[in-house]
C-alpha positions as CSV (number, residue, x, y, z in Angstrom):
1,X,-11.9,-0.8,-11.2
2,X,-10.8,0.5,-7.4
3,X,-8.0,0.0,-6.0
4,X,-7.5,-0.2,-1.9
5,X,-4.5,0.2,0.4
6,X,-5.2,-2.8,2.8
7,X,-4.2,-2.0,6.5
8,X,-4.6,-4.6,9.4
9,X,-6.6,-2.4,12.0
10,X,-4.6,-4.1,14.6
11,X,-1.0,-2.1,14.2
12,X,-0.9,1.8,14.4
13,X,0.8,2.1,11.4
14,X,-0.2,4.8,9.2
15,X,0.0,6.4,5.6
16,X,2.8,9.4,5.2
17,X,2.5,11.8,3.2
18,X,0.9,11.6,-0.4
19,X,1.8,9.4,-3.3
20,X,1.0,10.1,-6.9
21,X,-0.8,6.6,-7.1
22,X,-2.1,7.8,-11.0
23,X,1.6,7.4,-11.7
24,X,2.2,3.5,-10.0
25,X,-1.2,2.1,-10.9
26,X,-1.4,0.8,-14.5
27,X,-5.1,-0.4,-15.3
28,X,-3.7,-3.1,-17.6
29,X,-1.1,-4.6,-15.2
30,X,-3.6,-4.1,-11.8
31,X,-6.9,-5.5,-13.4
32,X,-5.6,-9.0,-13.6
33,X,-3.8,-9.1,-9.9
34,X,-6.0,-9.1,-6.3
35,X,-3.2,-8.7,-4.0
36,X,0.2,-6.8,-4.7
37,X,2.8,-4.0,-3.7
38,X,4.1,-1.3,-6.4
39,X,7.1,0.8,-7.6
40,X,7.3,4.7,-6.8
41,X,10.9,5.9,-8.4
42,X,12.0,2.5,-8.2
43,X,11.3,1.9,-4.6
44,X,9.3,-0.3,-3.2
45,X,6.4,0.8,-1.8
46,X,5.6,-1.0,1.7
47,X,2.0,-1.1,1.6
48,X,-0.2,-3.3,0.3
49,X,-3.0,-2.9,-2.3
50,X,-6.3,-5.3,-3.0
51,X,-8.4,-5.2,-5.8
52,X,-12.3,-4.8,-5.5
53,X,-12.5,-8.7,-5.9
54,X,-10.6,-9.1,-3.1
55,X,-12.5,-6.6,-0.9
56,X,-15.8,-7.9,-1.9
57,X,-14.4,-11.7,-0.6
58,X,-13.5,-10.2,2.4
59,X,-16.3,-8.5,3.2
60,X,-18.9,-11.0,2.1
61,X,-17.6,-13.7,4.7
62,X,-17.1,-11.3,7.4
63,X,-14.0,-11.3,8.0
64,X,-12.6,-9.1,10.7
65,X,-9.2,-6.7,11.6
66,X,-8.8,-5.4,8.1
67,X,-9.5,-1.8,6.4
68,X,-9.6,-0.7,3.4
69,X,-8.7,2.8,2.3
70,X,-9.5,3.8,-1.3
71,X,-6.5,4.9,-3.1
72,X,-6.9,4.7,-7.0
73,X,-10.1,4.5,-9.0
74,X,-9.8,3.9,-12.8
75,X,-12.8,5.6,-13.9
76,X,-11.7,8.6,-12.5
């Protein structure tokens, strides 16, 4: 299971700095959401993550203005 940061490709908004996503992804709470924020030392992060099912919907029906940035992978 992946997950992805979702970023609308029309704002300029960008990532700062690096977050210890190992740390705010649990595999057992993630695998059953598609769409959701997290906790990093109890603040909200404001970004959002997808889930592979929700990137592969996206992508199959072509939908444009959003990226996808991988950010966690469980396998690894």
């Amino acid at each position: 299971m992946k997950i992805w940061q979702l970023k609308s490709t029309f704002n300029g908004f960008e990532t700062l700095g690096l977050l210890d996503f190992d740390s705010a992804f649990v595999k057992e709470k993630v695998e059953r959401e598609n769409i959701f924020r997290v906790y990093l030392d109890e603040s909200l992060v404001w970004m959002v993550f997808v889930s592979d099912a929700f990137k592969k919907v996206v992508e199959s029906n072509n939908l444009s203005g959003l990226k996808f940035i991988e950010v966690w992978d469980s396998e690894s």
